[in-house]
Each structure stands twice: as C-alpha cells, then as structure tokens.
N, C-alpha and C positions, 0 to 999 in steps of 0.2 A: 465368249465374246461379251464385252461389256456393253449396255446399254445405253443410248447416248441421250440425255432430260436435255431439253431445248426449255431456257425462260419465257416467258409471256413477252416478253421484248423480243426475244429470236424468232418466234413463230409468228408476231404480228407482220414486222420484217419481212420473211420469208413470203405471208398473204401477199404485200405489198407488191416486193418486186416479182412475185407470178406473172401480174400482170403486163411488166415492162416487155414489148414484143419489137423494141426497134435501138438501132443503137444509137437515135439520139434520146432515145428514154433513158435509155442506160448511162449517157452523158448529163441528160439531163439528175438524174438519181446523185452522179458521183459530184456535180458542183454543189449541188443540196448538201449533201454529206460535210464537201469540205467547206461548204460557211459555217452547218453547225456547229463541227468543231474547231474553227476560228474561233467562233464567239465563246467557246467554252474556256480556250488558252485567254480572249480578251479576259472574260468575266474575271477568272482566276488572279490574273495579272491586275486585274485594279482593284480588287480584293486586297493581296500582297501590300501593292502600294500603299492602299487607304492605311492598311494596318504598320504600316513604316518597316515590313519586311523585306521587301523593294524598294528601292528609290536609283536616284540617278548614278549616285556612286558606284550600285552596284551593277548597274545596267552597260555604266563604261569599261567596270572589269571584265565582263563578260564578250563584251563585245569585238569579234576576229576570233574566237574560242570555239574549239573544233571538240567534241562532244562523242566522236562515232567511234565506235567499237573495233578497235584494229583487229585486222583478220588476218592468221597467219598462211604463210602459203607453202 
C-alpha cells in the first residue's frame, strides 16, 4: 500500500477544522471557503481583462454557454 504525503497546506487545514464541533462551524468554514475562491475567479478575471485577454466581446459570447461534461447513461 502506498503512502499518502499530506502538503503543509493539507495538514494546517486538517489542524483547523479538528477543531469545528458544530454544524454551524462547519457552515460557517464552507462560506469562508466559497469567498475565497470567488475572489480567486474575481482576481484572475480582472487580471484577463487588464491584459485585453478578456473583454466584453468575449464575455457576450460566452454568455448562456453550457460547459458541463455530458455523461452517458
């Protein structure tokens, strides 16, 4: 059986939510979660733009554009 190395980001993590004992810790954890990866989509995205990789043109093509991985049945 292989060994499984946890990074210094996974084990701090891991410290963290030991402590969570109630499930609004635990809801409180997952809205933390999803702002900071908002802000990572924001950061990147005005990034894009700044660099003229993004703009409006492209943002209208996109837009109604379905993305998800068809799953066969």
């Amino acid at each position: 059986m292989e060994a499984i190395t946890f990074s210094p980001a996974q084990v701090h993590v891991f410290n963290l939510v030991s402590h969570i004992k109630s499930e609004a810790g635990l809801e409180r954890l997952r809205e933390q979660l999803a702002a900071f990866y908002a802000k990572q989509v924001d950061d990147e995205l005005d990034q894009l733009w700044e660099n003229g990789q993004f703009d409006e043109k492209r943002m209208k093509e996109l837009r109604g554009s379905h993305f998800r991985t068809p799953y066969n049945k």
